[in-house]
N, C-alpha and C positions, 0 to 999 in steps of 0.2 A: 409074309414072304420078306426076303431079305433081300435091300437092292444093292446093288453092284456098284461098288464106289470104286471111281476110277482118280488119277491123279489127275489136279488140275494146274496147268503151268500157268504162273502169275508173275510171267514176262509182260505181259500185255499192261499190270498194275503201275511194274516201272517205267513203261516208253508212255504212259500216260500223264506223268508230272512234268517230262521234256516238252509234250505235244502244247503247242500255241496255235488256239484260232485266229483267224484272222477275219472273221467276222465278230464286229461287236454289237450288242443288244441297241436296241434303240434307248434312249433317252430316257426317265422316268418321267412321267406328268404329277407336273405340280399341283397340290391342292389346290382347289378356287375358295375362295373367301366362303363360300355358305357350305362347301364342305370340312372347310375347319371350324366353323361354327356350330354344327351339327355334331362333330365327334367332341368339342370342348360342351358342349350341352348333354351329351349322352355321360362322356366322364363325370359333371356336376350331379349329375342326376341319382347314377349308380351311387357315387361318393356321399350324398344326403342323402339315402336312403340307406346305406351300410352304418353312419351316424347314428341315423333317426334308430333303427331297429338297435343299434345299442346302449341308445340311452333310453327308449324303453324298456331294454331287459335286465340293464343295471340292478332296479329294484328289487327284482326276482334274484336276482342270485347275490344280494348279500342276507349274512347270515342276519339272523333277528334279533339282536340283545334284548327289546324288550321281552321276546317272548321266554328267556331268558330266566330275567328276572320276574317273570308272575310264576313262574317253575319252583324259582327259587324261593319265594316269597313261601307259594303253597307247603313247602315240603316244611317248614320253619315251624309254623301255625298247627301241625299236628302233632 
């Protein structure tokens, strides 16, 4: 079934950039020391481990010259 679209006035969009509350949020609360310590520990952690997994994968993805050259070798000798 097909619904019924009706027009929507977007008066209400524009008297909303004029509108000023006059209530303001509270304050934010500041970190305490073993909370910033705890997300600078998490950042280290994630960070040496994104590292570590790419210097172990290095290996794996470069290409192998020597295997290369025992290819090369072979096809020579026949």
């Amino acid at each position: 079934m097909f619904r019924r679209r009706e027009a929507v006035p977007f008066a209400f969009v524009a008297e909303a950039d004029s509108f000023r509350s006059n209530v303001t949020p509270p304050p934010r609360q500041r970190a305490s020391a073993s909370q910033l310590m705890g997300r600078t520990l998490i950042g280290l952690t994630i960070t040496a481990g994104l590292v570590g997994a790419l210097m172990l994968g290095m290996p794996a993805l470069e290409t192998g010259s020597s295997g290369q050259a025992q290819q090369s070798e072979a096809s020579q000798g026949r």
